[in-house]
KEKE-3310 file (N, C-alpha, C; in steps of 0.2 Angstrom, whole numbers, plus 5000, padded with zeros to 4 digits):
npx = (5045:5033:5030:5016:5011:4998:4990:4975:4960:4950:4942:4936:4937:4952:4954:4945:4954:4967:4967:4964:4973:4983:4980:4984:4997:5006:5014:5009:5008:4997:4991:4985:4983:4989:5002:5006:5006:5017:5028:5030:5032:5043:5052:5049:5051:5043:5039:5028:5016:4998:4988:4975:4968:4962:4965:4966:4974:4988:4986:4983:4990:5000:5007:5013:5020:5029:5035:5039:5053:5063:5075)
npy = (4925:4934:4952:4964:4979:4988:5000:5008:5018:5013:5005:4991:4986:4986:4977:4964:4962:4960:4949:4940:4941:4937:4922:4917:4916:4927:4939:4955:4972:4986:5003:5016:5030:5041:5046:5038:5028:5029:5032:5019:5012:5017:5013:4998:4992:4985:4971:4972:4986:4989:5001:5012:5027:5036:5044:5050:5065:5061:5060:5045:5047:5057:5051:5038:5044:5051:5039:5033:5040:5039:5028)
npz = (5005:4995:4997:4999:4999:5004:4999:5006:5009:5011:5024:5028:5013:5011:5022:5017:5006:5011:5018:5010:5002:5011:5015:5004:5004:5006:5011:5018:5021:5028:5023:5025:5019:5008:5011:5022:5017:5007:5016:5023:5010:5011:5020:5021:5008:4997:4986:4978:4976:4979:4976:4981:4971:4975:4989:5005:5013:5006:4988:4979:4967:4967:4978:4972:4963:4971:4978:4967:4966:4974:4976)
capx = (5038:5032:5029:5014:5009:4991:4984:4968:4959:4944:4945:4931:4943:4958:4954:4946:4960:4971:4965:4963:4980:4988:4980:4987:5005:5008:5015:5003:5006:4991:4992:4976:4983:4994:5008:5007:5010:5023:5032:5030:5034:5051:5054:5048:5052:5038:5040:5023:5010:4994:4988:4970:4969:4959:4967:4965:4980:4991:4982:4989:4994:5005:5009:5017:5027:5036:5038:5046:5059:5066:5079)
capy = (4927:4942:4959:4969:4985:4986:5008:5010:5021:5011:4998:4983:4984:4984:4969:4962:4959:4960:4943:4935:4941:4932:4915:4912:4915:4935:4944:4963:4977:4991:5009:5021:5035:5041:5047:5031:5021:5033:5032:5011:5010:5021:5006:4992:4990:4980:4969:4973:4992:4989:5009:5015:5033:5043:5043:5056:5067:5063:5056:5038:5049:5058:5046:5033:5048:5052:5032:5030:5047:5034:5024)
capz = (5004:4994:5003:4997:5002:5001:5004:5005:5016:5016:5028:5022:5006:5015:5026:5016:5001:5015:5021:5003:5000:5016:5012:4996:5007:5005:5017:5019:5025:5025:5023:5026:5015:5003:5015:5024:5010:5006:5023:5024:5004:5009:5025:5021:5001:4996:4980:4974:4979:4977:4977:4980:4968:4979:4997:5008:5014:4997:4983:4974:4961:4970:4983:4968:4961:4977:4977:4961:4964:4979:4970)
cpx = (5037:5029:5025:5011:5004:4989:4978:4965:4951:4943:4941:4935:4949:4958:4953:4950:4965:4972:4963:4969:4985:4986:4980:4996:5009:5010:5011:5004:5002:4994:4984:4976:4988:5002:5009:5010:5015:5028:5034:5033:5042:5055:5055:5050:5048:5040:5033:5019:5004:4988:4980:4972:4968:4959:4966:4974:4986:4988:4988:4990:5003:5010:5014:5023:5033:5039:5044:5049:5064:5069:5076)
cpy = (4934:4945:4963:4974:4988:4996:5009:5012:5018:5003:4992:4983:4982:4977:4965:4957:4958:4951:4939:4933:4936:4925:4913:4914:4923:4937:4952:4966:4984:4997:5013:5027:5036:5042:5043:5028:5025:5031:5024:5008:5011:5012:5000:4987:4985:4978:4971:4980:4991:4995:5011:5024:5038:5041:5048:5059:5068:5057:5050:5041:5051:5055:5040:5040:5049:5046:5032:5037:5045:5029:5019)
cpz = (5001:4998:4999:5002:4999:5004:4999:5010:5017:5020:5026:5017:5010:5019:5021:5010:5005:5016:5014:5003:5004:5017:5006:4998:5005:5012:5014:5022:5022:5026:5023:5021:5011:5007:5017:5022:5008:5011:5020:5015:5003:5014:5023:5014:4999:4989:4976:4979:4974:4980:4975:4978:4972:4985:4997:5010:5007:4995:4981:4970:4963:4972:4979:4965:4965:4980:4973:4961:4967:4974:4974)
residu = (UNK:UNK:UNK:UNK:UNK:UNK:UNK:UNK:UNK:UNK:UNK:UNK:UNK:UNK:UNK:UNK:UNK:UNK:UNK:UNK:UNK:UNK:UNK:UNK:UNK:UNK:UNK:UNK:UNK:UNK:UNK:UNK:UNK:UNK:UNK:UNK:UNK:UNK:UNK:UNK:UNK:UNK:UNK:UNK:UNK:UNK:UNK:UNK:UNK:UNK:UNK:UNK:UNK:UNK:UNK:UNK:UNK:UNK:UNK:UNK:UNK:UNK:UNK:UNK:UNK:UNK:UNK:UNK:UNK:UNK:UNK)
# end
């Protein structure tokens, strides 16, 4: 089962694509910010991120740069 890694720091978003996502057979795991999803992107290696741009703490700009530096 695919693994995404859904950060977005606004929760009604995050649940709800959360919850579209896991009935159509996805496995999800959330993140609140960018470090987060940073952290959980380093762990978990999710086959797909799908990255809100303006987090708090590190930005989705950032936060995908310091993704893809992680081989």
């Amino acid at each position: 089962m695919p693994l995404i890694l859904l950060v977005d720091d606004n929760e009604m978003n995050a649940d709800m694509l959360s919850r579209r996502l896991i009935r159509r057979g996805f496995t999800v795991v959330v993140a609140g910010d960018g470090a987060d999803g940073v952290a959980h992107a380093l762990v978990e290696t999710p086959d797909l991120v799908l990255m809100d741009m303006q987090l708090p703490v590190v930005n989705g700009w950032e936060a995908v740069r310091l993704i893809r530096r992680t081989p």
